[in-house]
C-alpha positions as CSV (number, residue, x, y, z in Angstrom):
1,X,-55.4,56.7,50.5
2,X,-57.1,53.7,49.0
3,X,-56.0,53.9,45.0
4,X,-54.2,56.6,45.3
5,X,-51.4,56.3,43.0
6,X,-48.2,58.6,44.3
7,X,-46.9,61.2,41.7
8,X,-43.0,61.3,41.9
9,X,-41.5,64.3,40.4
10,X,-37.5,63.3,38.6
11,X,-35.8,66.2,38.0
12,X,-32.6,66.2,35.6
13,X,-34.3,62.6,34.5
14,X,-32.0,63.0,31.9
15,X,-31.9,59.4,29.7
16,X,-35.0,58.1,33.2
17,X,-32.9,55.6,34.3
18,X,-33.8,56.7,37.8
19,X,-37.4,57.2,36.5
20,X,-37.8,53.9,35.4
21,X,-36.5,52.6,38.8
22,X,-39.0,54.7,40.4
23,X,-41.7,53.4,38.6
24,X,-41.0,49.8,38.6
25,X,-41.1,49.6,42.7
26,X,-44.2,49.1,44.9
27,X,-46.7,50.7,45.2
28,X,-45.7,51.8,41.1
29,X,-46.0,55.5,41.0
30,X,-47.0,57.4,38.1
31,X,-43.1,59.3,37.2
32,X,-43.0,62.7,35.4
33,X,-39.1,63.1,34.4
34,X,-37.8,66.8,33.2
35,X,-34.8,67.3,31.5
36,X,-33.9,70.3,29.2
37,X,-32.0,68.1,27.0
38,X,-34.1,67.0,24.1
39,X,-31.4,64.3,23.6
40,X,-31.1,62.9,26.1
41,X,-35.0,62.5,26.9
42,X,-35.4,61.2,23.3
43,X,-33.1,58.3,24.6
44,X,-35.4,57.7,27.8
45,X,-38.5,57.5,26.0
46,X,-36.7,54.4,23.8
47,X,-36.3,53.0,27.3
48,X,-39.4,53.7,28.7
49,X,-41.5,52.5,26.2
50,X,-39.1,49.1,25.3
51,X,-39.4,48.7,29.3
52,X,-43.7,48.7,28.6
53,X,-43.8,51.6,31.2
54,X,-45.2,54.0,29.0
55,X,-48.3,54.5,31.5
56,X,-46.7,55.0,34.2
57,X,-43.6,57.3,33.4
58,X,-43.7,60.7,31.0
59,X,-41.2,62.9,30.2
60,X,-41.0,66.6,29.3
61,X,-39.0,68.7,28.6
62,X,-38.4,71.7,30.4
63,X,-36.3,73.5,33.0
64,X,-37.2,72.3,36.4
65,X,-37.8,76.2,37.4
66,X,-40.2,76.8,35.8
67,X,-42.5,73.7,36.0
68,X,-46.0,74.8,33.9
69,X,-48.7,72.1,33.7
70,X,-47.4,69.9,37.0
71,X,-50.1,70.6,39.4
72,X,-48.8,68.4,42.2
73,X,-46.7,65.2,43.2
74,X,-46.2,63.8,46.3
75,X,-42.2,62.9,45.8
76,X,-39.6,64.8,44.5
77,X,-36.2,63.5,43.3
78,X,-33.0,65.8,42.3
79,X,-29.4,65.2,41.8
80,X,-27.7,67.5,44.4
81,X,-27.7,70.9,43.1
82,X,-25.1,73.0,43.5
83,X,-25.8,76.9,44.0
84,X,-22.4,79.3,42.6
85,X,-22.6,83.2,43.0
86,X,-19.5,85.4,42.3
87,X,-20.2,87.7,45.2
């Protein structure tokens, strides 16, 4: 779709290394990252913004279950995810 920019969804962005890679390849995509580590995500917004990608990438903080306020993206990224149960 003609100026369509793609929503990519980082989950676990943790310090958006991965987010900032994402953002700075064609066609530029606008990045949400979402970490629940307030640290860590303090540490990627240094980046983001000393990177000037500060309109393309944001980052929350959050559990990625429980996603309020993202309406849609068109990419998602994760870190393999593993599942335990103790039955």
């Amino acid at each position: 779709m003609k100026g369509h920019r793609p929503h990519v969804l980082d989950v676990a962005t943790g310090t958006a290394d991965v987010a900032l890679a994402l953002a700075a390849a064609p066609p530029q995509p606008q990045v949400t990252g979402v970490d629940p580590s307030a640290q860590m995500l303090a540490h990627g917004r240094v980046k983001v913004s000393e990177q000037g990608y500060d309109a393309h990438v944001k980052l929350r903080q959050g559990d990625a279950q429980q996603l309020s306020g993202i309406v849609s993206f068109d990419s998602l990224r994760a870190p393999k995810i593993a599942i335990l149960s103790n039955t």
